[in-house]
LOLOVEX-591318 format. One record per atom (N, C-alpha, C, O, CB): residue in one letter; x, y, z. Coordinates in steps of 0.1 Angstrom, whole numbers, plus 5000, padded with zeros to 4 digits. Glycine has a CB too. Layout:
LOLOVEX-591318
AXYZ ...
This chain:
LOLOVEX-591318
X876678915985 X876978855998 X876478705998 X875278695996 X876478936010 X877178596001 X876478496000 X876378456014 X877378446021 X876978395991 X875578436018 X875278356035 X875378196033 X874878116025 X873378396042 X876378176046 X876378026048 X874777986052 X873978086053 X877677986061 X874177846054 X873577796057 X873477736070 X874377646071 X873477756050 X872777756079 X872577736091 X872477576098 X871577546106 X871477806091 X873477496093 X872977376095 X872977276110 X872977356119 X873577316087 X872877146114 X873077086125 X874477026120 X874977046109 X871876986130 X874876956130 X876376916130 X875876796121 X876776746113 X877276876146 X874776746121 X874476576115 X874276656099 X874576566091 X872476466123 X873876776091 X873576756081 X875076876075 X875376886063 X871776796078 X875676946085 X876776986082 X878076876077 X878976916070 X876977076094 X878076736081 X878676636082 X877776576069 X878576566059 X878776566097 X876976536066 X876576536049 X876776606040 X876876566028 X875376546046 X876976736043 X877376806033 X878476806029 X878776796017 X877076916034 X879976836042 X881176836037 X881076676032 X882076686025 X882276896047 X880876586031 X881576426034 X880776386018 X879576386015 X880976306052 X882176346009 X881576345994 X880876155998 X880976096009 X883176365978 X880176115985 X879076005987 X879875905975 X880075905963 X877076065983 X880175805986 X880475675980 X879675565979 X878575565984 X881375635985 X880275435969 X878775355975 X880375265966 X881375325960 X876375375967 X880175105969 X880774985965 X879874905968 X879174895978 X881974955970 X879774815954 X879374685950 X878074735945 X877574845946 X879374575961 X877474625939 X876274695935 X874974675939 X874074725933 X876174685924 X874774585952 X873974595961 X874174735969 X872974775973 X874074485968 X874974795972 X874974935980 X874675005969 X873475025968 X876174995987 X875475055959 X875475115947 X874075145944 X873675265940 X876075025938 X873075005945 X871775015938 X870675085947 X869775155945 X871274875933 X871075035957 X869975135969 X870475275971 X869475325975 X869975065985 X871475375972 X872075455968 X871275495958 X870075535960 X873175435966 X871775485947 X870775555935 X869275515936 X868575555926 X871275515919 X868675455943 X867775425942 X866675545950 X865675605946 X867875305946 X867575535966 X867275675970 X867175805967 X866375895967 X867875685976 X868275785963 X868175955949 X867575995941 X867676115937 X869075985940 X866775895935 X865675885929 X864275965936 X863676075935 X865575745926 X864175825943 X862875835951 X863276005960 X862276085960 X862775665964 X864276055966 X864376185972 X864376255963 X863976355969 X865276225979 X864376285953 X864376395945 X863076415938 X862576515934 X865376395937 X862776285936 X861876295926 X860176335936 X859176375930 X861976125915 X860476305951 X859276325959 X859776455964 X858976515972 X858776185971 X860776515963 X861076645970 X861276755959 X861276875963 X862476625979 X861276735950 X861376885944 X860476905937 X859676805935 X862476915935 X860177055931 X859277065926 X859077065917 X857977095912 X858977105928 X860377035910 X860477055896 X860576885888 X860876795895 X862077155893 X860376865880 X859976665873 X861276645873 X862176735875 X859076615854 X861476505868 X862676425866 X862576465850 X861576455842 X862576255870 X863776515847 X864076525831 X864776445828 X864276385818 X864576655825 X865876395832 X866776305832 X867276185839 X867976215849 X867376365832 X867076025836 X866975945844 X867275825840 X866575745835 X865975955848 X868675815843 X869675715838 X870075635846 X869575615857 X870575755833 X871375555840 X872175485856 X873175525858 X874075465864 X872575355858 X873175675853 X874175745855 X874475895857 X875475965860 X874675705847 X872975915853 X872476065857 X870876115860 X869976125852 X872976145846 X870876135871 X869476205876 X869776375883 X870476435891 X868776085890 X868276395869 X868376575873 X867076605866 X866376545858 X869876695863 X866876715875 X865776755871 X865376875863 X866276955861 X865176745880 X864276895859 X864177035847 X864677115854 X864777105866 X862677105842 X865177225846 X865677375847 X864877435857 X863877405863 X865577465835 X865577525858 X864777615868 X864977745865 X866077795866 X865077605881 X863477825859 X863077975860 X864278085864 X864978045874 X861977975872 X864478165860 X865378295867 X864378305872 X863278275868 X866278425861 X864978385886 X864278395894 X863478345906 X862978405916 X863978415891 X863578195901 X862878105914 X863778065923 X864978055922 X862177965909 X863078035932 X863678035948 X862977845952 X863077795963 X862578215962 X862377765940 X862577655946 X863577525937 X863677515925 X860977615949 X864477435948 X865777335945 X865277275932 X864177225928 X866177215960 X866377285927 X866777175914 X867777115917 X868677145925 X867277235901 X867576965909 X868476855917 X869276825907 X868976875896 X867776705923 X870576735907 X871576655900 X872276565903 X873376625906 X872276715898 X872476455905 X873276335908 X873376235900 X872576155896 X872976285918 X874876255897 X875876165886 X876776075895 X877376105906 X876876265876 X876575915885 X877575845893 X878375815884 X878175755873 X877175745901 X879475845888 X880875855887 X881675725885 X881775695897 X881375915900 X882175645879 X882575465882 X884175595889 X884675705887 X882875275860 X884475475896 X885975525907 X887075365900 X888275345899 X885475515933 X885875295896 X886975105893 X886975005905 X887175045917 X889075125892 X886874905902 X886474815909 X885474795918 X885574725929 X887074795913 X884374855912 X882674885916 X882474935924 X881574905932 X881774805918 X883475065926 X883375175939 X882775295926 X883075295914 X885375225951 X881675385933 X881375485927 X881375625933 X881475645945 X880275455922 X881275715924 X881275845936 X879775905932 X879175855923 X882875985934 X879176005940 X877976015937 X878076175940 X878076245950 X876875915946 X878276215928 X878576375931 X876976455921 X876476445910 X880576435921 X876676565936 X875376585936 X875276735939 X875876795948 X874776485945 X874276805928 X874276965931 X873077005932 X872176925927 X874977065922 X872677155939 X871177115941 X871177315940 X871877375947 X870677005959 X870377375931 X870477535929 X868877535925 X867877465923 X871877595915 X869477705927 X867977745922 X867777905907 X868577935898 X867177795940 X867077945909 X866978055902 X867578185903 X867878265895 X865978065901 X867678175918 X868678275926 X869578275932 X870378195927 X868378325933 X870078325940 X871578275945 X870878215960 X869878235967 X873078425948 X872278105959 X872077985966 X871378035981 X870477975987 X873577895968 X871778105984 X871078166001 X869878235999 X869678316008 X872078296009 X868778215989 X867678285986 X867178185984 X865978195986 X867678385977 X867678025980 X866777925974 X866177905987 X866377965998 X867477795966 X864877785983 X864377735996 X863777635996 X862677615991 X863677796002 X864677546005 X865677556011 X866877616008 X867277585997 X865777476015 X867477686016 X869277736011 X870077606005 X870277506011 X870377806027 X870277635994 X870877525984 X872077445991 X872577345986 X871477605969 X872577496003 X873777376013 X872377326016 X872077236008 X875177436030 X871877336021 X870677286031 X870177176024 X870077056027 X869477396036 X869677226014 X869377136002 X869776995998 X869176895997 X869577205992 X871177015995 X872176945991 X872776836000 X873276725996 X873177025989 X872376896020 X872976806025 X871676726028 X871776616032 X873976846037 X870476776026 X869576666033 X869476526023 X869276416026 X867876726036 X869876606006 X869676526000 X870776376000 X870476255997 X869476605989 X872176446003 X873076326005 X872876246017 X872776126019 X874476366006 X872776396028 X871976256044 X870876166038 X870776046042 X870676356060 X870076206027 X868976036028 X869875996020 X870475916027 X867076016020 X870475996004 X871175896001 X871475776013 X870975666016 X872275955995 X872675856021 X873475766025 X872675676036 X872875556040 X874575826030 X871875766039 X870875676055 X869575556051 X869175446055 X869675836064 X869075676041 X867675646041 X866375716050 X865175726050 X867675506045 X867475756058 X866175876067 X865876016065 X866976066064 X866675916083 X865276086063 X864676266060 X865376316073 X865276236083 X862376316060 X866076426074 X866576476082 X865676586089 X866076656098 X867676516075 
């Protein structure tokens, strides 16, 4: 049975709404964020850390804390997409946070800059 995640309308609206960024002054604060959120929010290290992919180590069967992923995408003409997954060792409604929950706080700071 998987259970939805319990969210507010502000991080339910991060979650469905995929993450763009143009030019590379947006672009660069965007991934910059993604960085800095993941790398101060999970508990797992940065294994991977490019300008084109940030993720972090594996995660244990069995564990119940978020693992991160965010790849940017070129779309052409310096628009990017920023597609981002966030799991754990168990199924997504056992992680913790519940891996939607996870996923949208992590695109709400992309796109804001604020912790939800």
């Amino acid at each position: 049975m998987n259970q939805a995640a319990k969210l507010s309308p502000e991080l339910q609206s991060a979650l469905d709404t995929p993450l763009y960024c143009t030019g590379e002054s947006e672009c660069k604060l965007m991934w910059e964020r993604a960085i800095f959120y993941i790398s101060t929010t999970s508990r797992w290290q940065l294994r991977v850390q490019t300008n084109n992919l940030i993720e972090t180590e594996g995660v244990p069967a069995n564990y119940y804390a978020l693992a991160y992923s965010v790849a940017r995408e070129p779309m052409g003409e310096g628009r990017y997409r920023l597609a981002s997954q966030t799991w754990c060792g168990l199924k997504g409604f056992q992680c913790r946070p519940h891996a939607d929950e996870g996923l949208a706080r992590l695109k709400y700071y992309i796109r804001t800059g604020q912790k939800s």
